[in-house]
Structures are given as C-alpha cells and as structure tokens.
C-alpha positions as CSV (number, residue, x, y, z in Angstrom):
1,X,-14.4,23.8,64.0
2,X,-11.8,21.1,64.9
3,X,-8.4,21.7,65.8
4,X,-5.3,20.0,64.9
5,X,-1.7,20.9,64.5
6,X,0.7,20.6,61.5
7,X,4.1,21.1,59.7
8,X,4.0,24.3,57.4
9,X,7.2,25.5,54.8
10,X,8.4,28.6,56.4
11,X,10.5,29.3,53.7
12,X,12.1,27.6,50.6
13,X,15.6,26.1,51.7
14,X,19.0,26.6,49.2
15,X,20.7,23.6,49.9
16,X,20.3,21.2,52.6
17,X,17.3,22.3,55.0
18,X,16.8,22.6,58.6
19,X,14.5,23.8,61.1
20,X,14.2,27.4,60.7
21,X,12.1,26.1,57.3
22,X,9.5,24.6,59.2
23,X,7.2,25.8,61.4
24,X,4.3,23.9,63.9
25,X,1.2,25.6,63.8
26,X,-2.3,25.0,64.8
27,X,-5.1,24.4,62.2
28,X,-8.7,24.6,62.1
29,X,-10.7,21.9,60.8
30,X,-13.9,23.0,58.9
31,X,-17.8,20.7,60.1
32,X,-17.4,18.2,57.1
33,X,-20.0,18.5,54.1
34,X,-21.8,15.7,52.4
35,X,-19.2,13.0,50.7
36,X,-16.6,14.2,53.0
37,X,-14.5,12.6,56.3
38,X,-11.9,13.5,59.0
39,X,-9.1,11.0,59.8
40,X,-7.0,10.8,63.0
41,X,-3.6,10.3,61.5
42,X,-1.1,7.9,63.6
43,X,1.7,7.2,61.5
44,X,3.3,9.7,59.1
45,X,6.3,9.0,56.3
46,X,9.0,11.0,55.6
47,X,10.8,10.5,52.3
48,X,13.4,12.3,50.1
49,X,11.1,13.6,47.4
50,X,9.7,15.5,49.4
51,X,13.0,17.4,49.1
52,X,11.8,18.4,45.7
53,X,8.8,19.7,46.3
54,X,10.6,22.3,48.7
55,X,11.3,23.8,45.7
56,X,9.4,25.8,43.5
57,X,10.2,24.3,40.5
58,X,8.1,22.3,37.9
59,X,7.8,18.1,39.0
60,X,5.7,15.7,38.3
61,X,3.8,16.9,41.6
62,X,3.7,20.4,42.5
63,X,5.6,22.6,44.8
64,X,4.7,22.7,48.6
65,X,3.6,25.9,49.4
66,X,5.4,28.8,51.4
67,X,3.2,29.2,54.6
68,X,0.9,26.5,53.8
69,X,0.7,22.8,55.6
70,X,3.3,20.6,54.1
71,X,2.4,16.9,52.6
72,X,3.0,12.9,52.8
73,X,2.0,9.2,53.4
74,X,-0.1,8.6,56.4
75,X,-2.4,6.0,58.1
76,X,-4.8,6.7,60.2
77,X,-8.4,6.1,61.4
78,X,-11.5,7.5,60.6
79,X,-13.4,9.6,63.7
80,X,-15.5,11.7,61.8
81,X,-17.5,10.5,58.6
82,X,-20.2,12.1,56.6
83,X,-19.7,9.4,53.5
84,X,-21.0,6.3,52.8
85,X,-17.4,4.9,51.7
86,X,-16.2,4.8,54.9
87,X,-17.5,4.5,58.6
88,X,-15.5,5.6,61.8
89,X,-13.0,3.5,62.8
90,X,-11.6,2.1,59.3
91,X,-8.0,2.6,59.1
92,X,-6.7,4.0,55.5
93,X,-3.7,5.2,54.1
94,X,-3.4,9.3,52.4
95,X,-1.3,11.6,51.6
96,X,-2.2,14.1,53.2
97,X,1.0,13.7,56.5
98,X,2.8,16.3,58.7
99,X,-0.4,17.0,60.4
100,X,-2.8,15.2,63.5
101,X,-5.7,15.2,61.5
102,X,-6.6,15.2,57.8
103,X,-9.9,16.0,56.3
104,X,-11.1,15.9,52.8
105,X,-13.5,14.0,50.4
106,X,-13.8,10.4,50.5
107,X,-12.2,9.4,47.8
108,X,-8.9,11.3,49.3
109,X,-8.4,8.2,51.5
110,X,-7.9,4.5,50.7
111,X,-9.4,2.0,53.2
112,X,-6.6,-0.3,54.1
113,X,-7.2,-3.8,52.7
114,X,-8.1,-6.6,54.6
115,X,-4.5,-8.4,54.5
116,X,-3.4,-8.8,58.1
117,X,-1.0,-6.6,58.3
118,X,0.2,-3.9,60.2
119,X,-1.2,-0.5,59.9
120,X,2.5,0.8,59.2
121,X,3.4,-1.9,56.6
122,X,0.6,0.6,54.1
123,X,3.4,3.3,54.4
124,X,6.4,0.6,53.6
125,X,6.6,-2.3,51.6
126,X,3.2,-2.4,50.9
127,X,3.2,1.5,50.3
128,X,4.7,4.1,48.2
129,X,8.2,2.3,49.0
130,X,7.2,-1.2,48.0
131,X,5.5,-0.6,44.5
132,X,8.2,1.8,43.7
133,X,11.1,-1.0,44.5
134,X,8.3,-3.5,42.8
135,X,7.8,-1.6,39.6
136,X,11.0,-0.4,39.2
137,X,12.9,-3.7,39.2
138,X,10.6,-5.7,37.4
139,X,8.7,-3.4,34.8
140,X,11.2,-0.5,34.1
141,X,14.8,-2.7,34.7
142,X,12.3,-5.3,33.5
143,X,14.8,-7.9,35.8
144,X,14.8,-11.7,35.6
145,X,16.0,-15.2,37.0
146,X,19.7,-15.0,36.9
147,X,20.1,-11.3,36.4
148,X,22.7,-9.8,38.5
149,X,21.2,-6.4,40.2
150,X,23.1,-3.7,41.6
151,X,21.2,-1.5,44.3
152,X,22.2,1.8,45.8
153,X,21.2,2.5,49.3
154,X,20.1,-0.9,49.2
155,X,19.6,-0.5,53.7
156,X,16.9,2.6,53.0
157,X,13.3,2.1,52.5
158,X,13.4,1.2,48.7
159,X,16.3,-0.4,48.5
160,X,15.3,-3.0,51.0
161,X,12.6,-3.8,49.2
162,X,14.0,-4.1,46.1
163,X,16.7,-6.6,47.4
164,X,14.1,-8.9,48.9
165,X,12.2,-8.7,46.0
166,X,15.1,-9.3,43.6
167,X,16.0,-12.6,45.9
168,X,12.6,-13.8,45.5
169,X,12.6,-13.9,41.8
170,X,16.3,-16.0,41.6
171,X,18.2,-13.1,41.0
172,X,22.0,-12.3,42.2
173,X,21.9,-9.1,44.4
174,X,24.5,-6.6,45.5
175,X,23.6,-3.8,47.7
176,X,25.6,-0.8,48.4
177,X,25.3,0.9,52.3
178,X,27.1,3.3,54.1
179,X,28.8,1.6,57.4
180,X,29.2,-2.6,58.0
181,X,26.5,-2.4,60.6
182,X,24.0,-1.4,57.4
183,X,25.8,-3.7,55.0
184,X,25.8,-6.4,57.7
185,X,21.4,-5.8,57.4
186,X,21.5,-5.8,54.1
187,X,23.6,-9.6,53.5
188,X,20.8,-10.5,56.4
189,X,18.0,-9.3,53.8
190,X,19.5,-11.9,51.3
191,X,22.2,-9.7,49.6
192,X,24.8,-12.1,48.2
193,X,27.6,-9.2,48.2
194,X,27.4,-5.9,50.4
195,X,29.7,-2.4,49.2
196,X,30.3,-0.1,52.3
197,X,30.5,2.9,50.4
198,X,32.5,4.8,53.2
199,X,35.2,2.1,52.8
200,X,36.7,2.8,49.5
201,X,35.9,3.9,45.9
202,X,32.7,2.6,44.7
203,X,33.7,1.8,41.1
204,X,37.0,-0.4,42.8
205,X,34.1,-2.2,45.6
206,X,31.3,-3.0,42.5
207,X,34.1,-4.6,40.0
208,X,35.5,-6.8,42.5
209,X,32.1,-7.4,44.6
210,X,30.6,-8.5,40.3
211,X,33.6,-9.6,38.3
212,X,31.2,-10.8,35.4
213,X,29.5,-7.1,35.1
214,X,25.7,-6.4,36.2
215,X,22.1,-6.6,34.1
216,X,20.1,-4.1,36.1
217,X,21.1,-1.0,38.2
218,X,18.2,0.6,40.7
219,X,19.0,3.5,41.4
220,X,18.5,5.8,44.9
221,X,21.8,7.5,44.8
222,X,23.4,9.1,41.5
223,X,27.0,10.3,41.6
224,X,29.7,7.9,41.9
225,X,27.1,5.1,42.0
226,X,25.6,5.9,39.0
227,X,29.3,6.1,37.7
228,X,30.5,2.5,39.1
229,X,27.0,0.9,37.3
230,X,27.9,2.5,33.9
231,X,31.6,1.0,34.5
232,X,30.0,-2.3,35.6
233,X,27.4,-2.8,33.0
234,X,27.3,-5.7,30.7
235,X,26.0,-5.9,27.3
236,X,21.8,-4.8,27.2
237,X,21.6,-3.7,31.0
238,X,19.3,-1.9,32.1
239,X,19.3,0.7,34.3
240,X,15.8,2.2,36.8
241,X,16.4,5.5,37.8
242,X,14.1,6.0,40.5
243,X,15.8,8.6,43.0
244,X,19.1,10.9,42.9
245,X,19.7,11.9,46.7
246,X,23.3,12.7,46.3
247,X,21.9,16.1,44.4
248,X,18.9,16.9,46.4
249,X,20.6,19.9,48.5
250,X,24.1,20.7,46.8
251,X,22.8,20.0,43.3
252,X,24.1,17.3,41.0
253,X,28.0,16.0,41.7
254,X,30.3,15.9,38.3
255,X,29.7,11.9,37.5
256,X,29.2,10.6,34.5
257,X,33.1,9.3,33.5
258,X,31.5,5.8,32.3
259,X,28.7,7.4,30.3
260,X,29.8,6.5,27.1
261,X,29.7,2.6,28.0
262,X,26.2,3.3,27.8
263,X,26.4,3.0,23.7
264,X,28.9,0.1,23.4
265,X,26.8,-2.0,26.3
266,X,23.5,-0.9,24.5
267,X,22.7,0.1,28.3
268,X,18.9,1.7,28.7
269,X,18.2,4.1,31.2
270,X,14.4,5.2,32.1
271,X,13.3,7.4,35.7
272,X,10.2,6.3,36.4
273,X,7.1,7.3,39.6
274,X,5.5,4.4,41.1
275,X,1.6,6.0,40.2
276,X,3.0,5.2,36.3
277,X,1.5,1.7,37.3
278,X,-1.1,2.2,39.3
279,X,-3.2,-0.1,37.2
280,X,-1.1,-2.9,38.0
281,X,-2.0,-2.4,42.0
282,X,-3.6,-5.4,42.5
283,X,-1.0,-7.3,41.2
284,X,1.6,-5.6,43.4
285,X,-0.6,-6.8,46.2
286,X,-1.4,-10.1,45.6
287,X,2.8,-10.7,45.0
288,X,3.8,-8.5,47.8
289,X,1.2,-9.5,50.2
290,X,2.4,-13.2,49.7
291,X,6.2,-12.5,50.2
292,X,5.2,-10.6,53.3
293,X,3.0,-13.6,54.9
294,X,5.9,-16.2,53.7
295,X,8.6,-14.4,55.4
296,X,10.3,-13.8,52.2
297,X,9.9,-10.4,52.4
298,X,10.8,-8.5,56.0
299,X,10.4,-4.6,57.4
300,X,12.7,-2.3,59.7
301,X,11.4,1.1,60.5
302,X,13.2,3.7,62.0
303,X,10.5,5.4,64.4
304,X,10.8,8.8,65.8
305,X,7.8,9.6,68.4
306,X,5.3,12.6,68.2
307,X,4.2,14.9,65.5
308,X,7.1,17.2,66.7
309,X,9.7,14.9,65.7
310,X,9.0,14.9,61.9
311,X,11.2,17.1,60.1
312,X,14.1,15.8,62.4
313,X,13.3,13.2,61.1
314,X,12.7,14.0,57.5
315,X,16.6,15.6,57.5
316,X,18.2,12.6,58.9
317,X,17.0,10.9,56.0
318,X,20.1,13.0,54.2
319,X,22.4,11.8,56.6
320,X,21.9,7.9,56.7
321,X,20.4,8.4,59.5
322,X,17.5,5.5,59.1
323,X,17.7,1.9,58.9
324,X,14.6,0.9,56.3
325,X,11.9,3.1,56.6
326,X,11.5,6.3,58.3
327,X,8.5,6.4,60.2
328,X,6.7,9.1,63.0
329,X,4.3,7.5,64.9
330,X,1.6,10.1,66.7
C-alpha cells in the first residue's frame, strides 16, 4: 500500500469551528484495480460550503463523515494509472482535497483542458467559483446589458468573478467588501461603485452608492445585505441566491425588514448549485476561457503553504481573511 496523509472531521462543530475538529492522519492507499488511478494532489480549495457539510443534516451533498477524510476541489497529476483515460503525468481537477494523494476510478478525475492556463486557475475562475459566479448571474439573475448588479463579498472568490463577468457583458456593477484596501481591489476589477461594509449601514451605502435602484442581486452574504437588496430593488429584479455565510456558524441573523418589497417590485428570488448546469460546460469554457486570455477577466489567490495549513485556512475564510480565492498549495 501507498501512504499519504489527510484532513479527517474529528467531531461535528456548533457554531464557528476550529482546530480541535480536525485532525491530520496518515492513510493507506490500496494497489489500484483495473479502470482505476492515483493522483498527486498539489493544490487544494477551501470554500464555505464546506461549512455545511460539517453538519449532519440533509444538503444537496451529503454530510462529511465523523472520523472519516474530509473533501474538496483539487488539481493534481497523475503518478499512478491502471486506465486507459489517463496516463501519468496529466494534470486534472477532483474533488476529492484535504489529502496528498487521491485515488479512485477514472472517471472520478477530469483531465484538465488544453487552454493554457494555470493548473490553479481549474480550482478558480475556471472552477467551481467561476461557473457558479457564470451561472448565477447570467441563467438564474438571468442579467443583461444595462442591468445594474449588486454583489456581496464582491472581493471573495465568487464575487470577483461575478464582477468581471458582469463588466464584460455592459452591465453597471457595485460590489460590497469589508475594508477600503478590498473595496479599493474590487473598483480595480471594474466595479463602478464599492460599499465597505464595516463603514456604515449597508442599506444607507447601497441607496446612495444606486440612487435609481438595482435589477439583479448575487448573493454570498444574507443578513443585512440581503436586506439593503430587497430595499434597493427596482421593479422585476431578480435576485441569485447562491451562498448565505453570515449564518453558517451562528445560524441565520433576523433580516428580512424589506421582504415585502419583494411583492410590489415583482422581485424573484431562486438559490441555485453550479452542477444545475453542468450541461452548459462547454459554453462556460469557451466564454470564460476567452475573457481570461483577453485580460478581461483576472485572478488573486490567497495561498497558504503545505497540507497542514488547510483548515487555517478554510476558517479564515469566515473572517475575511482571503483576497479572491483561497488556495493551499502542497
């Protein structure tokens, strides 16, 4: 057998975690059968769903497991292959994180396309982050030419994304960040109007920052954001609701004061999960893939070093303590 090391849930956390609920161990793994392959991981993603899978309640994945290894985005090469699919050495993307070395059937890892790019770009805005800022904004909020878009934590990995990809398509965009060094990144990303959320009341920043009202509101956040958008909304926007980190670890905040806007603005709300599109991949790709190579579309990563360093920095991600995507790099 092979050894590697990786991440386990020690226990299930109440509230906001921290290290006592994870634990380093070593694993063993198995001589590969027929159809199967062993990847060398080198770059793992942390991201706040994984938040909800700490707990053992019903999702549209299911729980982590108490004492077993813990999951998420990865690239990594292959060393080991006993599948036609793929030969040692082709980088691919999986999901199976927090750990040195993955193995599995074939079909458990996607060889990395041909585009270019770099290997850590799979785990970003050509990733999991990407097609979720891609699909959210322009199938869900279904988002157009002209639209003014509202977009919490508009300096994390989604948000970013979303901004670019709203400024690409003609649209007005104002991001919402916590700090003016993040709100300073996200007017650089294209943002015609940044909120600093630690400045003031959010409702008072998004009136003034979009006198006329907004069409579409993506969002990361909840609470008092989710609030200011119902306050802001004009007539038949539309809201993506793709993540709700204010609530992950104390539970949901009282909010909803604007709610009933949401009849008189005819306001539509839908949550959505990126893999609800999964057909339309390629398409993410080809439009993605060209923003990227124009320059249109840009990465930051936030990169903590060595497989040790993951839930560090998996909790800082509760803390605003990234800048675009958080990244470990083995």
């Amino acid at each position: 057998m092979t050894g590697s090391r990786a991440w386990h849930l020690a226990s299930r956390p109440s509230g906001l975690p921290d290290m006592s609920h994870f634990e380093l161990k070593p694993v063993d793994l198995p001589p590969l059968a027929d159809g199967e392959a062993r990847v060398e991981n080198m770059w793992l993603s942390v991201d706040p769903y994984m938040r909800g899978r700490m707990n053992d309640v019903k999702s549209y994945v299911p729980p982590f497991e108490v004492g077993a290894p813990l999951q998420g985005g990865a690239v990594g090469k292959v060393v080991e292959s006993r599948s036609p699919d793929l030969k040692v050495g082709d980088t691919v993307f999986h999901m199976m994180g927090w750990r040195e070395q993955a193995s599995g059937p074939a079909a458990s890892f996607n060889k990395v396309p041909a585009m270019g790019v770099s290997d850590e770009q799979w785990l970003g805005n050509l990733g999991l982050t990407g097609a979720t800022a891609y699909f959210g904004l322009l199938r869900v909020a279904e988002a157009k030419e002209g639209d003014i878009v509202f977009v919490s934590a508009a300096a994390g990995a989604v948000g970013s994304a979303v901004v670019q990809i709203a400024k690409a398509r003609g649209m007005t965009v104002i991001g919402s960040a916590g700090g003016e060094e993040k709100c300073a990144w996200v007017r650089e990303l294209g943002a015609d109007a940044a909120i600093d959320y630690k400045a003031g009341p959010v409702v008072k920043s998004l009136i003034e920052a979009a006198p006329k009202g907004i069409d579409v509101y993506f969002d990361n956040v909840g609470g008092d954001h989710l609030d200011a958008a119902f306050a802001a909304a004009r007539n038949n926007a539309r809201f993506a609701i793709c993540g709700m980190i204010e609530g992950y670890n104390a539970g949901p905040p009282p909010s909803f004061r604007y709610i009933m806007r949401v009849i008189a603005a005819r306001i539509r709300m839908q949550g959505f999960i990126y893999t609800d599109y999964m057909a339309e991949m390629d398409q993410f790709y080809r439009d993605m893939g060209g923003w990227i190579a124009s320059g249109r579309v840009k990465s930051r990563e936030t990169v903590r070093e060595g497989i040790e360093a993951a839930p560090r920095a998996f909790l800082d991600l509760f803390s605003g303590g990234n800048m675009g995507k958080m990244l470990v790099r083995l």
